[in-house]
MDTraj code that builds the backbone (N, CA, C; nanometers):
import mdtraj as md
import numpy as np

residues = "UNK UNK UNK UNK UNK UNK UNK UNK UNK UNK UNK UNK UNK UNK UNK UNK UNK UNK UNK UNK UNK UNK UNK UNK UNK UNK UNK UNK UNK UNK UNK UNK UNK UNK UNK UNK UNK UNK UNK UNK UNK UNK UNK UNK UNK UNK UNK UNK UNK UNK UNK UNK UNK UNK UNK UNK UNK UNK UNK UNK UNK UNK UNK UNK UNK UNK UNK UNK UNK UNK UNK UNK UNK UNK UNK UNK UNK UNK UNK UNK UNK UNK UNK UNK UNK UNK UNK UNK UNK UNK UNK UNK UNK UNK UNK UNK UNK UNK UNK UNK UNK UNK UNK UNK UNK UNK UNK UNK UNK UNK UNK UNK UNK UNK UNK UNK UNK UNK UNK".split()
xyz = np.array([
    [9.8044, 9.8511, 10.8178],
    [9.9189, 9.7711, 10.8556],
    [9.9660, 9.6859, 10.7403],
    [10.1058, 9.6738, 10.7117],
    [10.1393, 9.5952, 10.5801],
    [10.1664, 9.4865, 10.6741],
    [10.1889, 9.3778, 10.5414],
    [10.1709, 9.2159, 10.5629],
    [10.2907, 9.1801, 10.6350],
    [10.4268, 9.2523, 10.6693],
    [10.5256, 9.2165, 10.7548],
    [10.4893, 9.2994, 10.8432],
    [10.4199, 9.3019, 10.9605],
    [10.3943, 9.3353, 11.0708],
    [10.4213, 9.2252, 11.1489],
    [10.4754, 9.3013, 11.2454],
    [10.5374, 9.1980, 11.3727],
    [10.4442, 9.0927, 11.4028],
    [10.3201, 9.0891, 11.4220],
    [10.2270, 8.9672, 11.4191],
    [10.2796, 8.8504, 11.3121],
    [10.2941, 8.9169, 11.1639],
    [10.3057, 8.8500, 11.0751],
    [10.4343, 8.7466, 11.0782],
    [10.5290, 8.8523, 11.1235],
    [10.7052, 8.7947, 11.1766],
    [10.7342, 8.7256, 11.2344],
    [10.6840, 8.7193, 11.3229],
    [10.6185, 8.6002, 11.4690],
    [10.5598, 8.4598, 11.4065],
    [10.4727, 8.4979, 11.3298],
    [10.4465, 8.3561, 11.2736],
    [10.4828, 8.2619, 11.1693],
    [10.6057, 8.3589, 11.1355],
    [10.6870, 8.2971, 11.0262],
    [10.8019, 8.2349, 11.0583],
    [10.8322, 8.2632, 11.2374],
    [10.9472, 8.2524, 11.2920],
    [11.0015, 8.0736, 11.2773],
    [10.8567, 8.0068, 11.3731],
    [10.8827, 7.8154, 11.3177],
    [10.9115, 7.7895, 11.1645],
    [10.8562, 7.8475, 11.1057],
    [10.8924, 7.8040, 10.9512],
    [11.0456, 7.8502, 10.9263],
    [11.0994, 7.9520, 10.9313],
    [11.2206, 7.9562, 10.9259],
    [11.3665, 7.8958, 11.0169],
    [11.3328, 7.9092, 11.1402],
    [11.3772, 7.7695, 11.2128],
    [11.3850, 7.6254, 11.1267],
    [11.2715, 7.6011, 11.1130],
    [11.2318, 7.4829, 10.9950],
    [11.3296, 7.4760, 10.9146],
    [11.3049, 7.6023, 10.7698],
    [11.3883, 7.5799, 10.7049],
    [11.5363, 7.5461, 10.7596],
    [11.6112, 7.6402, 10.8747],
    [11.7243, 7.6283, 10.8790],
    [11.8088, 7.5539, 10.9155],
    [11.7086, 7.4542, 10.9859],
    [11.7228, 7.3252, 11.0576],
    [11.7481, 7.2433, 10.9286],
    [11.7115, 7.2462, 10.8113],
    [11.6964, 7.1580, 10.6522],
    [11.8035, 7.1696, 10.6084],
    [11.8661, 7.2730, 10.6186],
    [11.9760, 7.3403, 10.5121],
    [12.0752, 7.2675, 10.5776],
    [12.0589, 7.3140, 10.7579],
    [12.1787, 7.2680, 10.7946],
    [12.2104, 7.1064, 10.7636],
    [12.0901, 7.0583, 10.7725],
    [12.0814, 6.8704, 10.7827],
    [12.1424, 6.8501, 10.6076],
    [12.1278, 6.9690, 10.5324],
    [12.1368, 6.9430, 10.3798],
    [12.3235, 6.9251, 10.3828],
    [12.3492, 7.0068, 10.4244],
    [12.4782, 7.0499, 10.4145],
    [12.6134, 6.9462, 10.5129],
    [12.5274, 6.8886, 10.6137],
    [12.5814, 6.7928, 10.7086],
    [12.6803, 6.6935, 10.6264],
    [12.6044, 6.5988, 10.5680],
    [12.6855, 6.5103, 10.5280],
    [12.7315, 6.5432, 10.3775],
    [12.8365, 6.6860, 10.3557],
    [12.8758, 6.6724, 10.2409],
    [13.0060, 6.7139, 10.2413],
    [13.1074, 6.6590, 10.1657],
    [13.2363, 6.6709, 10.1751],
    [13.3093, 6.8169, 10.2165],
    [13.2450, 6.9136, 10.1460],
    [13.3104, 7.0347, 10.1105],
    [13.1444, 7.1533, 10.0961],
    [13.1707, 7.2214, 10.1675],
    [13.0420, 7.3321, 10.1572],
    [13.0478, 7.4706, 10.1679],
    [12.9905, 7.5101, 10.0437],
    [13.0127, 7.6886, 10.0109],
    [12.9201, 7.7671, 10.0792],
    [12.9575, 7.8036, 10.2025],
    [12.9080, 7.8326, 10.2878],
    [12.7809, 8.0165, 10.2577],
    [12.7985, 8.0206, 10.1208],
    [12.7162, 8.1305, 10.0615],
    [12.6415, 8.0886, 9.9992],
    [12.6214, 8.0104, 9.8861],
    [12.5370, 7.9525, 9.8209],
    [12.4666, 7.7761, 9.8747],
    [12.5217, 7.7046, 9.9383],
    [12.4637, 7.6531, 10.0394],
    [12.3893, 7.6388, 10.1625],
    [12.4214, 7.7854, 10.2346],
    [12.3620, 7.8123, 10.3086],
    [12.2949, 7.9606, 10.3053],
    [12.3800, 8.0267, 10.3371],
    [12.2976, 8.1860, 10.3578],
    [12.1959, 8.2376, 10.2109],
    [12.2543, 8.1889, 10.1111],
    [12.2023, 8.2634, 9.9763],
    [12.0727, 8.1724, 9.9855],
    [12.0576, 8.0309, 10.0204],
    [11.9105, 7.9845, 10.0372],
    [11.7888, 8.0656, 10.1067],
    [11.8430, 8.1287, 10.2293],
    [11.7523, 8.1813, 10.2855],
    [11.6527, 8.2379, 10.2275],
    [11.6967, 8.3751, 10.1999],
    [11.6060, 8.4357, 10.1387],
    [11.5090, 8.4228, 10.0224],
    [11.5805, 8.3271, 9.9039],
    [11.4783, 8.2552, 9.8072],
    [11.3727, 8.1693, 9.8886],
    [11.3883, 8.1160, 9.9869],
    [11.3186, 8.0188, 10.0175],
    [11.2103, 8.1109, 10.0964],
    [11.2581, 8.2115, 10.1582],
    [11.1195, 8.2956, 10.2396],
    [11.0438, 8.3868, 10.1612],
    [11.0762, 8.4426, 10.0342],
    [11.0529, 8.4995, 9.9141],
    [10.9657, 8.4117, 9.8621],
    [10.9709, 8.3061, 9.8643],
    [10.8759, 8.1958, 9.7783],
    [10.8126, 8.1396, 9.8840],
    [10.8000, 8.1378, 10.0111],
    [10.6907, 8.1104, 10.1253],
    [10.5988, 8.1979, 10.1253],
    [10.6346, 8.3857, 10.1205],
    [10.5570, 8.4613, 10.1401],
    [10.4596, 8.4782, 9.9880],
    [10.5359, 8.4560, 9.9045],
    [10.4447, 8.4361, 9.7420],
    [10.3961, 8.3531, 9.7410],
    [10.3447, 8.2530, 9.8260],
    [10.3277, 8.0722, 9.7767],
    [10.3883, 8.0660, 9.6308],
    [10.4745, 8.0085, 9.5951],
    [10.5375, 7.9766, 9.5272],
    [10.5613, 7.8689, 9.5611],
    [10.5175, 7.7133, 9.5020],
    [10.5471, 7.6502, 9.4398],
    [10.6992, 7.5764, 9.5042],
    [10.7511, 7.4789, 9.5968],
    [10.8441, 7.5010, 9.6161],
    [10.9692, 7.3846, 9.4951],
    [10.9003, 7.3459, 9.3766],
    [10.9441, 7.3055, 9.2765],
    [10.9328, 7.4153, 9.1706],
    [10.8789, 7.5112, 9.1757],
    [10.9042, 7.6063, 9.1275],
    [10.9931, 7.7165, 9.1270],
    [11.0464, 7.7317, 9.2772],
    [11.1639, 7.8198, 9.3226],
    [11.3047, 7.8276, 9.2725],
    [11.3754, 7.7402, 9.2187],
    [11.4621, 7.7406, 9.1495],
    [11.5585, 7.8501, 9.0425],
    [11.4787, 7.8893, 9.0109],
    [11.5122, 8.0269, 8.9199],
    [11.5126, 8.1577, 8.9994],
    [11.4722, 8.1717, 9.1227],
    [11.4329, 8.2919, 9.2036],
    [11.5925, 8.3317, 9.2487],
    [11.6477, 8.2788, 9.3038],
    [11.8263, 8.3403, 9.2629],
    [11.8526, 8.3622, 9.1802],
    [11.9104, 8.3082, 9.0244],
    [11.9433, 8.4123, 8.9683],
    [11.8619, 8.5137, 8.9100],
    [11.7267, 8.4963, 8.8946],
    [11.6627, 8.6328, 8.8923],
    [11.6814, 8.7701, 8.9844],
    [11.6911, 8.6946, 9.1609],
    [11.7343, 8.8376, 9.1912],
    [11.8811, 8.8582, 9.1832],
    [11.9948, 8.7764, 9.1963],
    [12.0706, 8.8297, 9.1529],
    [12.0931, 8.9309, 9.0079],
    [12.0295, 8.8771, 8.9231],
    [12.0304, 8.9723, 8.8184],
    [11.9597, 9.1358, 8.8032],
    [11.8578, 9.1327, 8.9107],
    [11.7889, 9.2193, 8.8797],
    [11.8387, 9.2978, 9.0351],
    [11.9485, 9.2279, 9.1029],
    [12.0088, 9.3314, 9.2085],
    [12.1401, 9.3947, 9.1412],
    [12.1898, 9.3378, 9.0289],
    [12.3076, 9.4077, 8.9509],
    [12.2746, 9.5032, 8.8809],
    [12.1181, 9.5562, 8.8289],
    [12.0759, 9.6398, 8.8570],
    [12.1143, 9.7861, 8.9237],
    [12.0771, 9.7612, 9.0366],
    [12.0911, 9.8723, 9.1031],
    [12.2418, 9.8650, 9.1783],
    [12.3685, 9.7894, 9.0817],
    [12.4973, 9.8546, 9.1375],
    [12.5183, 9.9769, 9.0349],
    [12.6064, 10.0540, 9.0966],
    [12.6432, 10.1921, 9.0256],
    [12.7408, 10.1741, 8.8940],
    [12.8120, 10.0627, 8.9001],
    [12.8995, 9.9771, 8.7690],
    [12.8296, 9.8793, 8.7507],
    [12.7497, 9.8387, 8.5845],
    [12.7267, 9.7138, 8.6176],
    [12.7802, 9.6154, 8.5173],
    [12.8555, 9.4730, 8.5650],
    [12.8981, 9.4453, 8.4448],
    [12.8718, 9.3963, 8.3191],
    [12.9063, 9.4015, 8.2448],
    [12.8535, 9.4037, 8.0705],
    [12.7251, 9.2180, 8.0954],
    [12.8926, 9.1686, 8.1438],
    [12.8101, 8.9677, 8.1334],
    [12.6647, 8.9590, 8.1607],
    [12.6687, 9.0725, 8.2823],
    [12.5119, 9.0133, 8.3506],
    [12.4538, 9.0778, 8.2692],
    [12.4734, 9.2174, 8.1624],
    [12.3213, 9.3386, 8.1767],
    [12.2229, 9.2272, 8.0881],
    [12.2802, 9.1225, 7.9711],
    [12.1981, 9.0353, 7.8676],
    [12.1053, 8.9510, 7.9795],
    [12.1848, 8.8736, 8.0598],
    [12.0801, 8.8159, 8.1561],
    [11.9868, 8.8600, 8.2765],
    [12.0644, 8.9972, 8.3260],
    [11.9864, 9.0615, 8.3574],
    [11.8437, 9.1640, 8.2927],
    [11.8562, 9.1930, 8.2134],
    [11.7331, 9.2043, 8.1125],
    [11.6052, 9.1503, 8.0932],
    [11.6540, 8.9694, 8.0383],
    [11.6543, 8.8388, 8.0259],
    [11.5598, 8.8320, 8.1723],
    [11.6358, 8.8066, 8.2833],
    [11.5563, 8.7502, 8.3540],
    [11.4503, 8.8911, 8.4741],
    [11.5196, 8.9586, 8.4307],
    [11.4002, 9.0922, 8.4841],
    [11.2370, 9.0587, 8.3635],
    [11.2596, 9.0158, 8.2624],
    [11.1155, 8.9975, 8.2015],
    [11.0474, 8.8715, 8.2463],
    [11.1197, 8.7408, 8.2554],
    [11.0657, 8.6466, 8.2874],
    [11.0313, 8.6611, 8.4298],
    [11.0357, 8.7308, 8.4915],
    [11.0145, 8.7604, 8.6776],
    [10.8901, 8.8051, 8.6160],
    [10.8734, 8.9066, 8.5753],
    [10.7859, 8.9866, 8.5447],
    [10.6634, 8.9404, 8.5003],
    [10.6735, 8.8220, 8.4212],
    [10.5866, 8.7268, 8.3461],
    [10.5322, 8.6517, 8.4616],
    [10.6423, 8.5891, 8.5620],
    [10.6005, 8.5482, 8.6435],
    [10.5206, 8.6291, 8.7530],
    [10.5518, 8.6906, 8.8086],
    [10.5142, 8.8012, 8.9266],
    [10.4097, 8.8261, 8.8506],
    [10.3263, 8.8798, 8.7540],
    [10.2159, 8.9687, 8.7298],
    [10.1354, 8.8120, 8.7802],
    [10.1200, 8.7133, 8.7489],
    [9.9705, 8.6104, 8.7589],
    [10.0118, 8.5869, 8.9324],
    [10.1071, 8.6230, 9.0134],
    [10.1044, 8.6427, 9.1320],
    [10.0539, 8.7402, 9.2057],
    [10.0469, 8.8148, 9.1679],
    [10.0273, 8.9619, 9.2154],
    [9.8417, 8.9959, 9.1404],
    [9.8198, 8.9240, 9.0986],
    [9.6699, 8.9063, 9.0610],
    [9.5807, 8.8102, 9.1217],
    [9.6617, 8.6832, 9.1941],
    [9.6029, 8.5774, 9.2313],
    [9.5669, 8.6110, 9.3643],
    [9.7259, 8.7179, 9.4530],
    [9.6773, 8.7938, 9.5442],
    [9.5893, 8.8910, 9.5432],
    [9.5448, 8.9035, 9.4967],
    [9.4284, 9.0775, 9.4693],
    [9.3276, 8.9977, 9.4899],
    [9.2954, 8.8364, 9.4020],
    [9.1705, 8.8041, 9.4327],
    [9.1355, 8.6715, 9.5961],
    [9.2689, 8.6582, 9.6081],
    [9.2605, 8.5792, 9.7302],
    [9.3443, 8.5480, 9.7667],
    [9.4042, 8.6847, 9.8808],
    [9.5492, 8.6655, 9.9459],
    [9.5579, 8.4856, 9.9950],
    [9.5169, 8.4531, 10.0566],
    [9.5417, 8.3510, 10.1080],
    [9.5945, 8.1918, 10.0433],
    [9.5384, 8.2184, 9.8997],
    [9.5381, 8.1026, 9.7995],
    [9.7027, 8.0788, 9.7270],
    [9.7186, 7.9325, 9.7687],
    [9.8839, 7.9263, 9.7366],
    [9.8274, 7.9754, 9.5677],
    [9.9565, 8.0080, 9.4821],
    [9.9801, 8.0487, 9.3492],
    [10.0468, 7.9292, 9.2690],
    [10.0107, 7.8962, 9.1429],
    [10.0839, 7.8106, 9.0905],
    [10.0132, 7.8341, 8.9643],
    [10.1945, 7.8487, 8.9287],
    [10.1502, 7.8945, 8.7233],
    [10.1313, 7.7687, 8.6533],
    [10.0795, 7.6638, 8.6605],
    [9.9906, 7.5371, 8.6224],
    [9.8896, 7.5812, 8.6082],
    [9.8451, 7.5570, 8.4999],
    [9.6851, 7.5126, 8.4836],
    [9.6096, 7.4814, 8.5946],
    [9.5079, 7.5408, 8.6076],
    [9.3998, 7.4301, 8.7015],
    [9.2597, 7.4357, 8.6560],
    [9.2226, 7.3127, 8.6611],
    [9.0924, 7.3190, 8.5414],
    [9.0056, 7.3848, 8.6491],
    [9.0336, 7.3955, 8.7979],
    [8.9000, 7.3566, 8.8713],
    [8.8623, 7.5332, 8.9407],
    [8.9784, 7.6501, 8.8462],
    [8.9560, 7.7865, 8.8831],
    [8.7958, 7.8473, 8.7548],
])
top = md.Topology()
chain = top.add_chain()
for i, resn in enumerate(residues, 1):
    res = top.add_residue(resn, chain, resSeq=i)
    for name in ("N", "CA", "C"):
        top.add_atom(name, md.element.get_by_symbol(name[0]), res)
traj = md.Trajectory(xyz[None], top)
């Protein structure tokens, strides 16, 4: 069974409620709101970096990384992004490998590319 199994979905459900309950309270008192990058485009960085423990001062860069590395896989892609897309397909990469190792040795353990004297 992989790790999004409906058990798994189920228990992610309050946390995303959570979040969406935040965004909305974020977005409440502000003059004018881009209803894509204020709201909907948060989503998914933010559950992307729940299911990685990631750090949530660390998350920041996780949009335009996937945006870049979803221009990618359009069938035209334009010239502006391919430098930053490149660009930030390696630094993911840099990042993601000490994630994807920290899980191998203990799914459960949040991840954080800090130092820790006490591993």
């Amino acid at each position: 069974m992989g790790a999004l199994n409906q058990k798994a979905i189920k228990k992610m459900e309050l946390g995303l409620i959570q979040l969406i309950d935040k965004l909305l309270d974020d977005i409440e008192d502000q003059n004018s709101v881009d209803m894509i990058s204020d709201f909907p485009a948060r989503i998914p960085i933010e559950v992307i970096g729940n299911l990685l423990n990631i750090p949530q001062d660390e998350r920041a860069p996780l949009r335009g990384w996937s945006l870049a590395i979803l221009s990618a896989l359009e069938p035209v892609r334009i010239q502006r992004f391919y430098e930053p897309e490149t660009r930030r397909s390696s630094i993911l990469r840099t990042i993601s490998e000490p994630l994807v190792s920290d899980r191998g040795k203990d799914p459960r353990r949040p991840h954080s590319r800090r130092s820790d004297s006490s591993d």
